[in-house]
VOGU-3710 file (C-alpha; in Angstrom, 3 decimals, decimal comma):
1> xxxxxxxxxx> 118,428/-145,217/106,468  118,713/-142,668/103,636  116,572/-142,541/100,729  118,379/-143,623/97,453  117,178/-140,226/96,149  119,020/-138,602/99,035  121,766/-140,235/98,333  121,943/-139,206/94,680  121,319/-135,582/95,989  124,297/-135,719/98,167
11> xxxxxxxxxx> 126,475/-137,097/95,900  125,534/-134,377/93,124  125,816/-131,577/95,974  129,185/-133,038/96,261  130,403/-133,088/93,040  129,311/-129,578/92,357  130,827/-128,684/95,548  134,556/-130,529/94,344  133,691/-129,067/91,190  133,431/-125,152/92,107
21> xxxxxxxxxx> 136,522/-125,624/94,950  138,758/-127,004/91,921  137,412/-124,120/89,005  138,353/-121,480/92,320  141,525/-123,148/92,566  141,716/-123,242/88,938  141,188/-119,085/89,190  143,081/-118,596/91,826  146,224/-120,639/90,570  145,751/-118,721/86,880
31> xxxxxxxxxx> 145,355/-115,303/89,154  148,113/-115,684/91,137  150,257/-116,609/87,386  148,827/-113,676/85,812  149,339/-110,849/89,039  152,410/-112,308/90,893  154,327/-110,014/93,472  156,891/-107,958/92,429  159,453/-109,479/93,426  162,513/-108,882/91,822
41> xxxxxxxxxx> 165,123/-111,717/91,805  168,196/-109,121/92,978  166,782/-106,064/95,230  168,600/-102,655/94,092  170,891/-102,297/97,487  173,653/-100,279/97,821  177,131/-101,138/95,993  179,749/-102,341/98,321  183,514/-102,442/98,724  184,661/-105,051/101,085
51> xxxxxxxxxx> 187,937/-105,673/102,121  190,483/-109,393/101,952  188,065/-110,914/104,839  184,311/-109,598/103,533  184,522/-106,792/106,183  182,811/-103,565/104,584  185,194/-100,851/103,438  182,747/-98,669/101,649  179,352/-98,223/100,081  177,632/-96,765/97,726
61> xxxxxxxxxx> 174,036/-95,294/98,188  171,536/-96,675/95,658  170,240/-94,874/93,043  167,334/-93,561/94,752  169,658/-92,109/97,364  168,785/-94,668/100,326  171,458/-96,944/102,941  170,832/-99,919/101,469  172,785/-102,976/102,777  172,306/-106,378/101,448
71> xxxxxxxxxx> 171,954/-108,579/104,595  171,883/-112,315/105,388  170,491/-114,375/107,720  174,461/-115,331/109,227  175,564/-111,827/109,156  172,928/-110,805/111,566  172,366/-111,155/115,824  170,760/-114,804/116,341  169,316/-113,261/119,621  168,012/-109,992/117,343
81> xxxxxxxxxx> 166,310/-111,963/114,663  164,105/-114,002/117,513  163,358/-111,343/119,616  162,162/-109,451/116,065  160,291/-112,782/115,426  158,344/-112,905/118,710  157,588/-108,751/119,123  156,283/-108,797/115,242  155,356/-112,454/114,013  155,894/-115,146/116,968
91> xxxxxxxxxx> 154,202/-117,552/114,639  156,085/-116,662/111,389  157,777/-120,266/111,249  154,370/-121,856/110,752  151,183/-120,228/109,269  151,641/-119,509/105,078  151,516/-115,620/105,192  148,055/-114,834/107,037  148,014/-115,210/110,694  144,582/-115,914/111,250
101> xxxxxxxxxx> 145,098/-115,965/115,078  146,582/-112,775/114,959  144,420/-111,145/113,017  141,244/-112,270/114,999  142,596/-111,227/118,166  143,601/-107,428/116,396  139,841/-107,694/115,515  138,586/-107,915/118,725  141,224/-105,432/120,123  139,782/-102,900/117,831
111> xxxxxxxxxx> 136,208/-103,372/118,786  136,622/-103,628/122,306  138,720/-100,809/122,360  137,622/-98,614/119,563  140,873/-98,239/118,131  143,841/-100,367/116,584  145,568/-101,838/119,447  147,740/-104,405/117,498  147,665/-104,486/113,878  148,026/-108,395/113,202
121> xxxxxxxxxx> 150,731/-108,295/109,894  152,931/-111,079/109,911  156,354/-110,259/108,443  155,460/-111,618/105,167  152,669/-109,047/105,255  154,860/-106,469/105,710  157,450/-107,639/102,812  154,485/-107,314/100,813  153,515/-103,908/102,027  157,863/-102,685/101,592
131> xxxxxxxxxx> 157,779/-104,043/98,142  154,958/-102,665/97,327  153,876/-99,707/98,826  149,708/-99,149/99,633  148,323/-95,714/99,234  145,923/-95,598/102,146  145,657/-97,863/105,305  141,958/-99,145/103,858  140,418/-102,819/104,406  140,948/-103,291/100,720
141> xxxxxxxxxx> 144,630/-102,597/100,468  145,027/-104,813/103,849  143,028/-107,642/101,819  145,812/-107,151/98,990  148,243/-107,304/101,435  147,166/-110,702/103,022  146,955/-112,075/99,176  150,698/-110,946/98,440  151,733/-112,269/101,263  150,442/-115,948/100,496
151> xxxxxxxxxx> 151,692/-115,223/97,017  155,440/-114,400/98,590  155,151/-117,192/100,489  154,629/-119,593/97,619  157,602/-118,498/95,883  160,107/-117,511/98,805  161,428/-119,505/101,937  161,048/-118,474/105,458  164,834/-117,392/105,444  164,595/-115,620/102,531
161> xxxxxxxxxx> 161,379/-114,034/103,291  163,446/-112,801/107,023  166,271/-111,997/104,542  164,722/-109,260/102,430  162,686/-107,833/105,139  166,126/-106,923/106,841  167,127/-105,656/103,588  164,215/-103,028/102,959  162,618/-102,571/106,613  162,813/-98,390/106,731
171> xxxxxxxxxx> 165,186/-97,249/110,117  164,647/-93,471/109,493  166,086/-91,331/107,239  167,427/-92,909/104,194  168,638/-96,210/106,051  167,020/-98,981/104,821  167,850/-102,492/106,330  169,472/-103,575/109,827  173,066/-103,887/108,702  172,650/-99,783/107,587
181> xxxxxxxxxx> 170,707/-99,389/110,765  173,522/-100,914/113,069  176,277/-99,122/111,013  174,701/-95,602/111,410  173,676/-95,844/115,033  175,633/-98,045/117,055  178,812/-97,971/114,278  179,318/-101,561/113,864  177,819/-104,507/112,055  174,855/-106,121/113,480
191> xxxxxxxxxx> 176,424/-109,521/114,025  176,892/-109,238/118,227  174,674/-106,647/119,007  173,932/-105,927/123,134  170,509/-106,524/124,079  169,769/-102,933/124,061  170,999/-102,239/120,830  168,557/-105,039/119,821  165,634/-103,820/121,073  165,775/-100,299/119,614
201> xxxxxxxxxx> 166,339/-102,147/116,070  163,432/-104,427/116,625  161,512/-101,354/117,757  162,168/-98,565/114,611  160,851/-99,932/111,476  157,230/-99,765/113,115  157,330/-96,181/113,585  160,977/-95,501/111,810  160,666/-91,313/111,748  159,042/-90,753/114,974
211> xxxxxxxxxx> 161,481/-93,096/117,036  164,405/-92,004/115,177  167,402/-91,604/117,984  168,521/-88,924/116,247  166,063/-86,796/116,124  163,414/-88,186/119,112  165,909/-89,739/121,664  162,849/-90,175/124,251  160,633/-91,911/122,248  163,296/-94,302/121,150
221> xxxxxxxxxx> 164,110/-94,867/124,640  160,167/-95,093/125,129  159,906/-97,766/122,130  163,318/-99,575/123,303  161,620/-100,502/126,780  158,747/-101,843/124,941  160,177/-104,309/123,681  162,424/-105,079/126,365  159,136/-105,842/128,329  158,052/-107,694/125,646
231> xxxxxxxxxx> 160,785/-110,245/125,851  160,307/-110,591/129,083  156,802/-111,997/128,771  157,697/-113,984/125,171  159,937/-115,490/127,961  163,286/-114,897/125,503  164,508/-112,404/128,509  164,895/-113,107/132,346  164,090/-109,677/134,359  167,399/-108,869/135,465
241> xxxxxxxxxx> 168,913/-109,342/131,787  166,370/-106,565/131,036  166,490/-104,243/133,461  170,027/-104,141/133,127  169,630/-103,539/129,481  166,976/-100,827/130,403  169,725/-99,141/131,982  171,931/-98,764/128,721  172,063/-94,920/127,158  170,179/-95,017/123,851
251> xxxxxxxxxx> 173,010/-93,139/121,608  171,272/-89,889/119,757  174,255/-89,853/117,050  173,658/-90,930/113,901  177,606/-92,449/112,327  178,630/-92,110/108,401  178,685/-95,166/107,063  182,458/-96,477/106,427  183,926/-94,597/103,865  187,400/-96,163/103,553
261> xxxxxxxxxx> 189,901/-96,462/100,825  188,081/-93,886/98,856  190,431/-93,758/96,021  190,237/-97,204/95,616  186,655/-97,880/96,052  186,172/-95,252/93,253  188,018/-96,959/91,048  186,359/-100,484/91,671  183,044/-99,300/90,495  182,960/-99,800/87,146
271> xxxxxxxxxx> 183,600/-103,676/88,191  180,327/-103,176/90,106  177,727/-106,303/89,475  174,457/-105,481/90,919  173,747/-107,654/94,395  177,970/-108,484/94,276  180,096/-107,127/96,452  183,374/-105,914/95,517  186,500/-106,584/97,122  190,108/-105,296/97,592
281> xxxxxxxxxx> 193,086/-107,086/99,262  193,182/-103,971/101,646  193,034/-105,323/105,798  190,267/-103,374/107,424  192,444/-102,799/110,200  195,370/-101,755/108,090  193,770/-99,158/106,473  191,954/-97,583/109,201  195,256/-96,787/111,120  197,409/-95,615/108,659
291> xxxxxxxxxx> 193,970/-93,085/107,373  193,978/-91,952/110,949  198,004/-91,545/110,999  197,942/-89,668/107,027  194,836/-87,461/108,497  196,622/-86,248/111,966  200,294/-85,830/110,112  198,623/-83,766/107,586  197,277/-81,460/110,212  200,664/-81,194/112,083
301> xxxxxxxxxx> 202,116/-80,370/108,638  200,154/-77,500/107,656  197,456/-76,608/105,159  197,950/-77,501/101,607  200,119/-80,668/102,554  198,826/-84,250/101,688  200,402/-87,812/102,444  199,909/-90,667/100,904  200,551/-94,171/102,173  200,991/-97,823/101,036
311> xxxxxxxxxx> 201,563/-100,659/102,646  202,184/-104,383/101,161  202,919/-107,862/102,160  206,035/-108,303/100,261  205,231/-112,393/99,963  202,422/-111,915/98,219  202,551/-108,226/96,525  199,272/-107,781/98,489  198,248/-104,226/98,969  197,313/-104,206/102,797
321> xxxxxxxxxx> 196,738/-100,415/103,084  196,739/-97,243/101,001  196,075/-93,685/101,433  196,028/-92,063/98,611  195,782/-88,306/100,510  195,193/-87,129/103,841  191,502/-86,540/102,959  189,665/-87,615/100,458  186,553/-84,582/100,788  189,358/-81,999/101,858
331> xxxxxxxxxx> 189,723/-79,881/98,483  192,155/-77,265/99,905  195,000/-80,084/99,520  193,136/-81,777/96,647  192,442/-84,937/98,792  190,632/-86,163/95,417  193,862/-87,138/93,255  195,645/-90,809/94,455  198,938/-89,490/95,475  200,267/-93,257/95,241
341> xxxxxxxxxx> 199,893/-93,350/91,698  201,417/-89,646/90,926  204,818/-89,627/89,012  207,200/-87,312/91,015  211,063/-87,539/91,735  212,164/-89,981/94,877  214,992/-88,065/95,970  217,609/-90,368/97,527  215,260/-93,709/97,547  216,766/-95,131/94,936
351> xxxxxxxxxx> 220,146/-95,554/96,410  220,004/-98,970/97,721  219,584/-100,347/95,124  222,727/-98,905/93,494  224,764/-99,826/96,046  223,326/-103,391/95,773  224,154/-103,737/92,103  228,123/-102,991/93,623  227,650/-105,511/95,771  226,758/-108,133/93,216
361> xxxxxxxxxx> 229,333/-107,352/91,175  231,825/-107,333/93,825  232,720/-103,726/94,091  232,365/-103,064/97,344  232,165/-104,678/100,760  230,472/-102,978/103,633  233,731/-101,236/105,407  235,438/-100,512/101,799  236,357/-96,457/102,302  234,410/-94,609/99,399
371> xxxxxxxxxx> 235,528/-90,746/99,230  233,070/-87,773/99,788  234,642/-84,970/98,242  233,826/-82,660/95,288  233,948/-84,403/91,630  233,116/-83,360/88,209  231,376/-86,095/86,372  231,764/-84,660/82,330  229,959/-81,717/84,113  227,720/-83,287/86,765
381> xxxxxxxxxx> 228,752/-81,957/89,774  226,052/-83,671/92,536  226,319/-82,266/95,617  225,014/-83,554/99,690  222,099/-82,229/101,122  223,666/-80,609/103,500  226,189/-79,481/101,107  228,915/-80,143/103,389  231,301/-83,122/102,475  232,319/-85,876/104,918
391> xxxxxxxxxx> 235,739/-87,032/103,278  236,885/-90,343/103,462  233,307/-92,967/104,330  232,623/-96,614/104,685  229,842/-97,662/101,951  227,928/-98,798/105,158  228,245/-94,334/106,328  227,786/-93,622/102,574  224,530/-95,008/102,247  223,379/-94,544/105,973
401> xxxxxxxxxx> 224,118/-90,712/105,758  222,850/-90,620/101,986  225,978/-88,723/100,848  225,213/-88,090/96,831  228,580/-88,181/95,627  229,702/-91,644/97,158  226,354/-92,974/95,260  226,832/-91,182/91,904  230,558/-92,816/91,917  229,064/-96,220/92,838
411> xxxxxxxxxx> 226,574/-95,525/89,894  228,576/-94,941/87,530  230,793/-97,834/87,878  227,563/-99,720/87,907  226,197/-97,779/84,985  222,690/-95,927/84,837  221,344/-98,311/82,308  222,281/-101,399/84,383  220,215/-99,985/87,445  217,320/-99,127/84,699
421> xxxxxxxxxx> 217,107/-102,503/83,145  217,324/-103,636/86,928  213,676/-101,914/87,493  212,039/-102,289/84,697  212,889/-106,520/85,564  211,364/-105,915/88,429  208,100/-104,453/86,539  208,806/-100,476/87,389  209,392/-98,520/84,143  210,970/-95,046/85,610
431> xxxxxxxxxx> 209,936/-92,000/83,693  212,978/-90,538/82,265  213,043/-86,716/80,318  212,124/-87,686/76,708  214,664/-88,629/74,504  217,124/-89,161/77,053  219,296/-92,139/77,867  219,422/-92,897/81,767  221,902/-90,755/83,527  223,877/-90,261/86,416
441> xxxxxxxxxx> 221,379/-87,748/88,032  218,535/-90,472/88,768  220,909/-91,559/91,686  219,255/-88,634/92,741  215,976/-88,531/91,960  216,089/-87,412/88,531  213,880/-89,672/87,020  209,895/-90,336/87,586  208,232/-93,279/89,872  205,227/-93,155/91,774
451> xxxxxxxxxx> 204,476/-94,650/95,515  203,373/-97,833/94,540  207,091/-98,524/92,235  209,221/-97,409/95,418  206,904/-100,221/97,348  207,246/-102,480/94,949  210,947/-101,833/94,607  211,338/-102,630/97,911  209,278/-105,777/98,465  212,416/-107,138/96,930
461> xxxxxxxxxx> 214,390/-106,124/99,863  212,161/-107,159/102,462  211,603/-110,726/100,735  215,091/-112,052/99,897  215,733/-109,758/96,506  212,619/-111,006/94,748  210,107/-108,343/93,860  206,594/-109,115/93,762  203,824/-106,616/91,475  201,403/-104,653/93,960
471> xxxxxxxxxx> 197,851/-105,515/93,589  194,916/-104,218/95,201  191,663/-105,805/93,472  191,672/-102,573/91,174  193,938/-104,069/88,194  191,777/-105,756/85,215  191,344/-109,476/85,722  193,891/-110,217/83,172  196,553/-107,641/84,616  199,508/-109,502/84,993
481> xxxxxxxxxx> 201,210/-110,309/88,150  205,011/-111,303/88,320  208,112/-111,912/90,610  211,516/-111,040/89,583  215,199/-110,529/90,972  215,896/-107,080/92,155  218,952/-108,160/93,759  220,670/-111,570/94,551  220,021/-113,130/97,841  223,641/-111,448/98,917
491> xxxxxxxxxx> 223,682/-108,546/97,706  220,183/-107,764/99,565  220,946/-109,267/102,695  224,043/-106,533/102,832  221,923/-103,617/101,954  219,368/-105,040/104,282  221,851/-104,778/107,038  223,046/-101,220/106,491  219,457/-100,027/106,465  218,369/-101,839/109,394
501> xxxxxxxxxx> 221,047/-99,675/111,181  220,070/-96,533/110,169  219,036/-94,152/113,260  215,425/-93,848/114,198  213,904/-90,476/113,963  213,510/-88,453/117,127  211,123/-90,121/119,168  210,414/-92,902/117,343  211,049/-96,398/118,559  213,187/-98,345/116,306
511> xxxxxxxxxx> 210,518/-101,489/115,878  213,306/-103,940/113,827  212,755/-101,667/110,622  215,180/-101,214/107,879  214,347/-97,601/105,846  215,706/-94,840/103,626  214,423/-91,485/102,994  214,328/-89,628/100,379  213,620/-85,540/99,475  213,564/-84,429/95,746
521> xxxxxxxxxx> 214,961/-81,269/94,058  213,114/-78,218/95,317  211,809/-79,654/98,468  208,862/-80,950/96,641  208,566/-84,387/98,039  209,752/-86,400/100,805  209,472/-89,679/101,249  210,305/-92,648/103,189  210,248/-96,300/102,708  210,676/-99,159/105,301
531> xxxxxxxxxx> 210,190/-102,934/105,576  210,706/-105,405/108,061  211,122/-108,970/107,115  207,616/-109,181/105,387  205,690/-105,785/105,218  206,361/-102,650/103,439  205,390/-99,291/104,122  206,243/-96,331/102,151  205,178/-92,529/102,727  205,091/-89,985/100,249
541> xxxxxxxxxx> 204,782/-86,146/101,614  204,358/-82,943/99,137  201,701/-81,017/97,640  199,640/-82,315/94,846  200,311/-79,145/92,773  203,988/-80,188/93,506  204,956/-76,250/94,715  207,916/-76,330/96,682  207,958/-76,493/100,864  209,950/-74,654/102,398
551> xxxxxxxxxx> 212,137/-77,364/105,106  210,344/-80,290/103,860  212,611/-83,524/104,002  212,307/-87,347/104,044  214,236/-87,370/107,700  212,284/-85,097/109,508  208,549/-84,505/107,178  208,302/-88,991/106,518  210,232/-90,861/108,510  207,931/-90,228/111,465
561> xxxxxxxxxx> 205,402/-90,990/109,846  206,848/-93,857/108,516  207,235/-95,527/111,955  203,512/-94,388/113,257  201,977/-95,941/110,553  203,814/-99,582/111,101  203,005/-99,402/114,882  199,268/-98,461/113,828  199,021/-100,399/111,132  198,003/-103,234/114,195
571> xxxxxxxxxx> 200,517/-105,644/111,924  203,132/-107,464/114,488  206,808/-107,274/113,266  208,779/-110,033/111,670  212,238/-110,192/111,957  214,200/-109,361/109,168  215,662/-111,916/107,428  218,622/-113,962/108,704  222,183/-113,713/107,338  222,277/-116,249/103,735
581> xxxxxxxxxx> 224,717/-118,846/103,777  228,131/-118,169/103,243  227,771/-114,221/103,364  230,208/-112,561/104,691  230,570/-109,170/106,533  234,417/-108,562/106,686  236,380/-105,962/108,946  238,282/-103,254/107,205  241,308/-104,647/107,998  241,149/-107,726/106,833
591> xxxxxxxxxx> 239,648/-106,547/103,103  241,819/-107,171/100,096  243,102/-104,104/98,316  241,077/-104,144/96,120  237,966/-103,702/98,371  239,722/-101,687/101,070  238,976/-98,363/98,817  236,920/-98,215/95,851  238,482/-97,526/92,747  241,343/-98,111/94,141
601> xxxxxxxxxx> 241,923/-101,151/91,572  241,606/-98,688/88,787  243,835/-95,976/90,672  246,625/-98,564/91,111  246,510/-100,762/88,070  245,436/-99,634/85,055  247,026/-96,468/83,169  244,853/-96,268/80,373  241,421/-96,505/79,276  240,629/-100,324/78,809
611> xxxxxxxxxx> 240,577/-101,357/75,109  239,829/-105,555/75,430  236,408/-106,627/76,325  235,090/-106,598/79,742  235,723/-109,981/81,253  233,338/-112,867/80,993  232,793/-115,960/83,328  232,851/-118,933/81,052  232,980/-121,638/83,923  230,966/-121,756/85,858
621> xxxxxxxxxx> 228,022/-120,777/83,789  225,367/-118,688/85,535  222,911/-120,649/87,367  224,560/-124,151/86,783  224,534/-126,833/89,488  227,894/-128,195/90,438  228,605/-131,277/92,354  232,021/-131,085/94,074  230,922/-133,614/97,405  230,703/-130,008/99,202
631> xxxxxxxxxx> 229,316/-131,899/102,275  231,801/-134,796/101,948  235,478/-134,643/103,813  236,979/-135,047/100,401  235,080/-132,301/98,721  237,174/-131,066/95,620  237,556/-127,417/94,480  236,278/-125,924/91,747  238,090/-124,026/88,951  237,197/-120,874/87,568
641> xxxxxxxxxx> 237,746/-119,457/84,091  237,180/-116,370/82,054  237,774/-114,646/79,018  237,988/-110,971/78,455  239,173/-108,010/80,742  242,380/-106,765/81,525  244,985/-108,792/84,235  245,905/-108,562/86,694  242,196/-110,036/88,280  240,954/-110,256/91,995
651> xxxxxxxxxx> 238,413/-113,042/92,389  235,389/-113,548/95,324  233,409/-115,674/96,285  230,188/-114,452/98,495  231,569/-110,981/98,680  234,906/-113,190/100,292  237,787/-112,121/98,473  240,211/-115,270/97,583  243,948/-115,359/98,377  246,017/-113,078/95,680
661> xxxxxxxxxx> 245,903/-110,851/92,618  246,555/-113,540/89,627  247,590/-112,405/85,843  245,590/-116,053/84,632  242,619/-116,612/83,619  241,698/-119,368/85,748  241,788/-120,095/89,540  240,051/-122,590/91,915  237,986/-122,027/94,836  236,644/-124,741/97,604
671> xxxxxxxxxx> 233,430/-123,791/98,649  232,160/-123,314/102,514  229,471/-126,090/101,856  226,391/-126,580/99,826  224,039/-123,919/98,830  223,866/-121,037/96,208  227,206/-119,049/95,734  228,073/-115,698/93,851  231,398/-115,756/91,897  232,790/-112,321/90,801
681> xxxxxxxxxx> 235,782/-111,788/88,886  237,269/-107,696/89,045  240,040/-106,724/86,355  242,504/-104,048/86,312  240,094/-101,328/85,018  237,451/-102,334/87,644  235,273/-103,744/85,306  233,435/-106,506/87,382  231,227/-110,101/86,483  229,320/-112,549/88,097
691> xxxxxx> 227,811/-115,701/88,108  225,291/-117,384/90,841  226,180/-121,519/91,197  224,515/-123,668/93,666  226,842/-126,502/94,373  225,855/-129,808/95,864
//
């Protein structure tokens, strides 16, 4: 039995003992306060531009110059991540930093051996050696090492520890991190990586110069083999899975990184928030094709020549795809300036949406004859393309063919500043000479718009006459976004339908598009702009120094390219829309003579230059809901007044002229059925008005 003065002893042996282990505690907790890691709480990685689904369209080096790709656990090979944690760290889920097993048997390697046969780091050990970097390979700066790595782990999870390491492990070169590894090698992300492509990653950041496929493609076969062997014995591969991955070619190319929408990307970075990546509405896919389509048309084109593209969801005003020149790094056709935003003339683009106004206002019907023949506007005198003149047209030829002079007479019925206020509504503010008052000539392309307006324009057509604003991601957070009316429901679907039947180019297959082309003064521009019933592509073709081409048109330079970029563009076609209710698409023969040629109203009736107001629809007012029983057997008309214009007046409804010319001022009409309905009233002098009911 033990003395009692043994006793005491022990007891005091082990108090002093509890004693010193709490004051080293004590030390080591106020050491590991006063030198902690340096771990920063965001690492500096590159800046990225993603696109709508997180799918990287561009990125940034860091300051410093390196690849730098933040990466996350999910965004990573499962199969990669535990064959890196068996070949470097098979016990990295349970020891706290040091692997004393592993660095016992590393021991013994070396003095069996006489050399370093394994080195014993755990993956924590070697987070602590990337973010801080030792200047020899001594026992004292692998002591350190061991200490930061027990520090790490006190302050970082096992995923997030795994997390940075794929940020900052070195691949060669400046690539820094698996995700810029997997990009510049095998040109994808490193989410489903083959089993080959997994061993070579798991096998450069030991030796990341000398096994660099690029520059030692044996010794990166050599290292890839390794660790296929390795697997095999970790038991994470069966033999056969590895020989057959053995038998993979080890790729010596080294990829850019993707560099796509480079005009936008540019102008996203000064949104940049360090760690954050930044994103566009562009579709990955979307952008890639119509690149590749800009880049090859440019080359068939010639040197100096650029294209620029944009495609948009017309639901949404989503920007999809844009090109903003052939090639962004290609000086000689000075791929640096965003075509899409440039002001330049659209040629004959803006017609449909003259002829549209003509329809609202019940003007013109599809087969009225319009007539192609010299005129003298106080002076203008437009002229065709071709300058040849076609005589007596349909609208539907007029605005197939793109005759000028059939559109400037449509215009100016409609009136310049009517089609103006029409586009700034539908947020596009053309850029007219300064100090001038909109003319006849921008039926024509004299007036300024960039890409992006004609695409917006014409989201209205492909989307039932309501334009949406384009938006990429670019715009300031508070940039507003909008829909208006470019054109009633009607009125578009009839423009809509002449388009749609305008002829292919050579070679191309038709695809369900409607389109127009366009070629400005000079042949400095050419464009072309298409939609089916939700997308919208338009093409703009020129030089950026906006010299003159020789031959270049909208028919021939755009329109092909036009259709290559929607089937490339990987986007499936929707139908166009479907004929509105109660539209009507009359034969020339059974028009009303006052539709059957235009101007023929004023021709026939009126001998003078009008001197009463225009005429007004008091009743119905515009946009009021009337119930008449329109689904009911006993449904009862409705009757229509005005005030204003000159008699004798021609009434429609829906583009449907009604029975007779009357001298009143009122008349009654018995709708179809239910639904919105246009009512337009034309005087004697041609002077037109309109109101849009919806009866019940």
């Amino acid at each position: 039995m033990p003395s009692r003065k043994f006793l005491r002893r022990s007891a005091i042996a082990a108090t002093s003992l509890a004693g010193l282990l709490a004051v080293s505690a004590s030390a080591l907790w106020h050491l590991d306060r006063a030198f902690p890691p340096p771990l920063a709480e965001k690492l500096t990685v590159s800046t990225e531009v993603q696109d709508r689904d997180g799918q990287l369209l561009r990125a940034f080096a860091t300051p410093d110059g390196y690849w730098r790709l933040e990466t996350r656990l999910d965004q990573v090979d499962k199969q990669f991540v535990d064959m890196l944690v068996a070949y470097e760290d098979k016990r990295f889920w349970d020891h706290d930093g040091v692997d004393v097993l592993a660095l016992a048997r590393a021991a013994g390697q070396f003095v069996t051996n006489g050399h370093i046969v394994s080195g014993g780091s755990t993956l924590s050990m070697q987070l602590a050696r990337l973010i801080e970097p030792r200047d020899s390979r001594s026992l004292s700066s692998k002591i350190k090492q061991m200490l930061r790595a027990i520090q790490i782990e006190r302050r970082l999870s096992k995923r997030e520890i795994l997390e940075r390491y794929l940020t900052l492990a070195p691949y060669g070169g400046n690539l820094e991190g698996v995700r810029a590894a997997s990009l510049a090698y095998f040109g994808k992300e490193p989410k489903r990586l083959t089993v080959s492509e997994a061993a070579l990653l798991v096998a450069l950041p030991q030796l990341p110069e000398r096994r660099r496929p690029d520059r030692n493609l044996g010794i990166a076969h050599a290292a890839r083999d390794r660790v296929l062997t390795r697997m095999v014995s970790a038991g994470l591969l069966g033999e056969r899975e590895a020989a057959r991955a053995a038998l993979d070619d080890v790729s010596g190319l080294r990829r850019k990184l993707p560099a796509l929408a480079a005009h936008a990307a540019y102008a996203m970075l000064p949104k940049a928030t360090p760690g954050k990546p930044l994103q566009l509405t562009i579709r990955k896919s979307v952008q890639q094709g119509l690149e590749q389509v800009a880049k090859e048309a440019a080359a068939k084109l010639g040197p100096r020549l650029s294209v620029a593209m944009v495609m948009a969801d017309s639901r949404t005003g989503d920007i999809l795809g844009e090109v903003g020149s052939a090639d962004f790094f290609d000086a000689s056709r000075s791929g640096w300036i965003d075509m899409t935003r440039i002001v330049r003339s659209p040629g004959s683009t803006l017609k449909p949406f003259i002829y549209g106004l003509a329809f609202e206002q019940g003007l013109v019907a599809q087969e009225t004859i319009i007539e192609d023949s010299p005129a003298d506007f106080s002076g203008y005198r437009p002229k065709n393309f071709d300058m040849g003149y076609q005589g007596d047209v349909s609208i539907r030829q007029a605005l197939q063919l793109s005759l000028n002079v059939p559109a400037i007479r449509v215009l100016d019925a409609v009136g310049p500043a009517r089609l103006t206020a029409r586009f700034r509504q539908a947020g596009v503010s053309p850029v007219l000479p300064i100090n001038e008052a909109p003319g006849l000539a921008i039926g024509l392309g004299g007036v300024g718009v960039t890409l992006r307006d004609l695409v917006q324009l014409y989201t209205g057509l492909a989307n039932g006459g309501k334009a949406h604003t384009l938006h990429d991601g670019t715009e300031p957070a508070n940039a507003e976004r909008s829909t208006a009316t470019i054109l009633d429901d009607q009125a578009n679907w009839q423009i809509t339908d002449i388009l749609s039947g305008v002829k292919p180019p050579e070679g191309a297959s038709h695809r369900g598009i409607a389109y127009k082309t366009g070629t400005s003064y000079g042949y400095r521009d050419a464009w072309s702009v298409g939609f089916d019933g939700r997308y919208v592509l338009g093409v703009w073709v020129g030089r950026a120094d906006a010299g003159a081409v020789p031959g270049l048109s909208g028919y021939a330079s755009a329109a092909p390219i036009l259709f290559d970029g929607f089937v490339r563009s990987g986007l499936a076609t929707v139908p166009l829309p479907g004929r509105p209710t109660g539209v009507f698409r009359p034969r020339r023969e059974d028009l009303p003579v006052t539709l059957a040629r235009f101007g023929a109203v004023t021709e026939g009736l009126a001998q003078a230059a009008p001197t009463e107001p225009a005429p007004t629809i008091i009743f119905p007012p515009d946009g009021a809901r009337v119930d008449l029983g329109a689904n009911s057997a006993d449904a009862s008309p409705l009757v229509l007044k005005l005030q204003g214009g000159r008699a004798p007046f021609r009434w429609l409804a829906n583009g449907k002229p009604l029975i007779g010319i009357d001298r009143r001022r009122t008349a009654t009409w018995l709708p179809d059925g239910a639904g919105y309905s246009t009512l337009t009233v034309i005087d004697a002098a041609g002077r037109a008005a309109s109101v849009k009911v919806f009866v019940e």
